[in-house]
Backbone bond lengths (Angstrom), bond angles and torsions (degrees), N, CA, C in turn:
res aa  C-N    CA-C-N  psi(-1)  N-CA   C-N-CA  omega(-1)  CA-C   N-CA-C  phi
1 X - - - 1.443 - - 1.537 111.13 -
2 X 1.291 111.50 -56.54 1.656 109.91 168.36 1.814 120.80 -46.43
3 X 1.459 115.40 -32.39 1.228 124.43 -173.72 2.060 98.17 -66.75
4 X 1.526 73.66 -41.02 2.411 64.09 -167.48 1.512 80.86 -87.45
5 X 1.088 170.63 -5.88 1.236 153.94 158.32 2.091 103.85 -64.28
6 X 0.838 123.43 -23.10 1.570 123.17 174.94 1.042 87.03 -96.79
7 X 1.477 146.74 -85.07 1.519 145.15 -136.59 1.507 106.32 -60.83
8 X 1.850 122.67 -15.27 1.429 131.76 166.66 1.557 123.49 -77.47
9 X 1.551 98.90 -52.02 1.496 107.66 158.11 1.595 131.46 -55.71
10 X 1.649 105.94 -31.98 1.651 95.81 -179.71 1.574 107.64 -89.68
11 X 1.656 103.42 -25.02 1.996 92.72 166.01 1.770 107.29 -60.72
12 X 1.096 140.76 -42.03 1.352 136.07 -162.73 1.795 91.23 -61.01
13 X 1.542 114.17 -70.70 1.352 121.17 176.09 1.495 123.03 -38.91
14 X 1.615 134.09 -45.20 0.844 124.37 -177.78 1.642 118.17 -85.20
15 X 1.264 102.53 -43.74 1.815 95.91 161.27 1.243 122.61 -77.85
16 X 1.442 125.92 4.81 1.525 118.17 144.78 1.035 131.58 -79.11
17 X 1.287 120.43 -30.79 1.172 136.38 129.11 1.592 135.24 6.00
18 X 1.473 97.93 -108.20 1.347 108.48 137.88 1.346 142.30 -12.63
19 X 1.624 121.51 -57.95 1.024 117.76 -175.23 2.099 99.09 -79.69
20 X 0.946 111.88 -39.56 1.220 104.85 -178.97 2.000 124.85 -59.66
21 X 1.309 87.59 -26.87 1.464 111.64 167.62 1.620 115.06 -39.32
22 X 1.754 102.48 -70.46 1.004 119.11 165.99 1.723 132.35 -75.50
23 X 1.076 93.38 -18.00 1.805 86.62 172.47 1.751 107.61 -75.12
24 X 1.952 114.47 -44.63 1.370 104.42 150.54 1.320 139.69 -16.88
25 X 1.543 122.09 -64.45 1.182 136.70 -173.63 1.779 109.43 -78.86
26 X 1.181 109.63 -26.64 1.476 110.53 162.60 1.284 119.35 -83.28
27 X 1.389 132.09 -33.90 1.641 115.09 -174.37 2.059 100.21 -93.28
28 X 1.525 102.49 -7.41 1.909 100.43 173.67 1.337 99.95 -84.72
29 X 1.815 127.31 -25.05 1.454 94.86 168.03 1.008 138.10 -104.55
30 X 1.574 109.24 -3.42 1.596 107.94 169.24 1.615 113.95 -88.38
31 X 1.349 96.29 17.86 2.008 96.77 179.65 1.587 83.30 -103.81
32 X 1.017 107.86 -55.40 1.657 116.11 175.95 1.879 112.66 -21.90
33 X 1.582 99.58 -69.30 1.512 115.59 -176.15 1.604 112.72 -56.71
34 X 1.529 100.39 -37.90 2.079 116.01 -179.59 1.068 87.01 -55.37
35 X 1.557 128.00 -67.85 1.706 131.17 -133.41 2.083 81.85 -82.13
36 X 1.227 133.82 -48.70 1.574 104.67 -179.57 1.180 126.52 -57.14
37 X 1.543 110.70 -38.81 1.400 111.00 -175.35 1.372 107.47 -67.36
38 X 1.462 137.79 -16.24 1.654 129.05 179.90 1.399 97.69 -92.13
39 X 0.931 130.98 -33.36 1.520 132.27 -138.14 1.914 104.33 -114.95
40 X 1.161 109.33 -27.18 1.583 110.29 -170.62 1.505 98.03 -148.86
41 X 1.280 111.20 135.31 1.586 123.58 169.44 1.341 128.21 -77.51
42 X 1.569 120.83 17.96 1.479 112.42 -173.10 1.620 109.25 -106.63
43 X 1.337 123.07 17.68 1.464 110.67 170.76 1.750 94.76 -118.54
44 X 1.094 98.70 123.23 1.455 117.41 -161.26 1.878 104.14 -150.59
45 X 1.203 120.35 -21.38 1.697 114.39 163.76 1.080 114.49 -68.33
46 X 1.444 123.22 -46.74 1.146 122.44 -175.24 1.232 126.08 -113.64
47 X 1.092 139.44 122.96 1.828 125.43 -172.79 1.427 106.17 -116.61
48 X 1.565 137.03 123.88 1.246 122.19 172.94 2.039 93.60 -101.98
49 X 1.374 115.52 151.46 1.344 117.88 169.10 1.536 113.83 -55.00
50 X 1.488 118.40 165.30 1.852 119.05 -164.72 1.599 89.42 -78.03
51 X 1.166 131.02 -33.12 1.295 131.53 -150.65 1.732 84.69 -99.31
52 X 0.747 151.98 -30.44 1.667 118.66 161.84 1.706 128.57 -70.42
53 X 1.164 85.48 -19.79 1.907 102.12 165.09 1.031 103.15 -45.00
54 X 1.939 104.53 -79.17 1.263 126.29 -172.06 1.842 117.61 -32.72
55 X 1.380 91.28 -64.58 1.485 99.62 162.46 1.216 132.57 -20.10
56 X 2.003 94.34 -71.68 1.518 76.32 -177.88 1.308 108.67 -90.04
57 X 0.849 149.45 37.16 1.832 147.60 151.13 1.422 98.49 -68.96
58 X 0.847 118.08 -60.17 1.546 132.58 -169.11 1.447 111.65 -71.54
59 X 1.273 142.32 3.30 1.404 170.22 -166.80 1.821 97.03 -134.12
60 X 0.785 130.93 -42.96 1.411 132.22 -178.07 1.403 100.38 -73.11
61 X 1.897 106.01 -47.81 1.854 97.62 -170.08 1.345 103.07 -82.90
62 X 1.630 137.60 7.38 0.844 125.22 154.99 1.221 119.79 -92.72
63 X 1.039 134.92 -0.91 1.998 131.36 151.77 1.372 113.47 -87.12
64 X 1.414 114.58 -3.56 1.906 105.75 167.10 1.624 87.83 -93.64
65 X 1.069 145.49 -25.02 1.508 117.38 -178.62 1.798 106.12 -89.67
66 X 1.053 121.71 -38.89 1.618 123.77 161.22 1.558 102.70 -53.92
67 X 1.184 156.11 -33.79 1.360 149.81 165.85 1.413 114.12 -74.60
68 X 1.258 117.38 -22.48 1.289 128.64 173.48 1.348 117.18 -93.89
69 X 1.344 124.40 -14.57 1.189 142.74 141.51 1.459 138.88 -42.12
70 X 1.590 118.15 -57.19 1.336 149.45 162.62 1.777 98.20 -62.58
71 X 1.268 114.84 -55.82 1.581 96.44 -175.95 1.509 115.70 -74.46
72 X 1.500 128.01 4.00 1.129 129.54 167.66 1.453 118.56 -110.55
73 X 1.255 98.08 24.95 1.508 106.33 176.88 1.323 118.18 48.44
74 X 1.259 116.75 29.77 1.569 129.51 -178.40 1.597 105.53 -82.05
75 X 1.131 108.51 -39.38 1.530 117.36 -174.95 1.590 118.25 -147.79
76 X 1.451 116.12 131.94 1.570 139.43 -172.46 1.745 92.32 -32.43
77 X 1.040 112.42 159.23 1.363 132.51 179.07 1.604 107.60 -84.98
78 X 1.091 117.14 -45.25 1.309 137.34 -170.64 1.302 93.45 -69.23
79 X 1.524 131.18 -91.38 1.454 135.67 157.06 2.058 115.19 6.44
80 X 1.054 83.45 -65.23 1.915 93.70 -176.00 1.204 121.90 -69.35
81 X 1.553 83.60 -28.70 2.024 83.44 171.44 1.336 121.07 -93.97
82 X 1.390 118.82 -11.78 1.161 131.95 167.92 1.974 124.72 -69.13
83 X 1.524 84.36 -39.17 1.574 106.10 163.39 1.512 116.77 -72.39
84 X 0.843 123.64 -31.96 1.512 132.84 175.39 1.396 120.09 -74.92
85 X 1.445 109.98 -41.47 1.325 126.25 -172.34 1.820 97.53 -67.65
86 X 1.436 96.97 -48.70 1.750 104.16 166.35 1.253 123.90 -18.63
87 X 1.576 86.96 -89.41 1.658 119.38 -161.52 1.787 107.28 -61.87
88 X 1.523 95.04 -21.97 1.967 93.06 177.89 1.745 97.94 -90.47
89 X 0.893 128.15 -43.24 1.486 114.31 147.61 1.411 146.34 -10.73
90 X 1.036 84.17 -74.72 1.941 105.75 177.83 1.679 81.52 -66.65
91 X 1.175 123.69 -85.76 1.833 122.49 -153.50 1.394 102.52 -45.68
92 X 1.492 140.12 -25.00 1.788 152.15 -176.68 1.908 99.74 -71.54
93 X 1.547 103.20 -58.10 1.526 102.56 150.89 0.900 148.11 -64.21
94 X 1.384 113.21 -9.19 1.947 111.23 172.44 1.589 101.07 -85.32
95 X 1.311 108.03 -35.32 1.328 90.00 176.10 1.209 132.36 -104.44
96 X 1.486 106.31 17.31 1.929 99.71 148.26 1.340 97.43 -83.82
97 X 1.318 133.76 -43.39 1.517 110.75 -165.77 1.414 108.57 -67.73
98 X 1.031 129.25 -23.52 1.609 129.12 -161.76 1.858 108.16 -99.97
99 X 1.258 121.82 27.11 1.453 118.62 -158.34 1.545 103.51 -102.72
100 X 1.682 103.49 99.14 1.439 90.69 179.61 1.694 145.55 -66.34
């Protein structure tokens, strides 16, 4: 009984984990890409619009509170990662479709 009581707790921890991992690395690089395109003139091949940035920042801070979610046992592990897997989805597709 103690064994599936740890093996429940370290899935909540490690895919909260996880998901927070990656929502990090998604809202540091599309703040990253915003702050060159205002701030320095050398990305010029590719232009995504401010409002898909925005987006996905805002898609990112919604998988640090869904990851922050899962480690508070607020919500199934399975569930959050499924939601996550989503929402980084959809924002990965706005900006192929949106690439000026």
């Amino acid at each position: 009984m103690i064994e599936k009581i740890n093996r429940l707790i370290g899935n909540y921890i490690v895919i909260g984990i996880s998901q927070l991992v990656l929502s990090i690395i998604m809202i540091l690089t599309n703040a990253h890409i915003f702050y060159l395109y205002h701030f320095n003139r050398d990305l010029d091949r590719i232009k995504y619009p401010d409002w898909i940035l925005v987006a996905n920042i805002l898609i990112g801070v919604i998988g640090l509170l869904l990851g922050f979610a899962t480690i508070g046992k607020k919500m199934s592990p399975r569930k959050s990662f499924y939601l996550v897997l989503a929402i980084v989805f959809i924002g990965n597709f706005l900006k192929k479709i949106f690439v000026i």
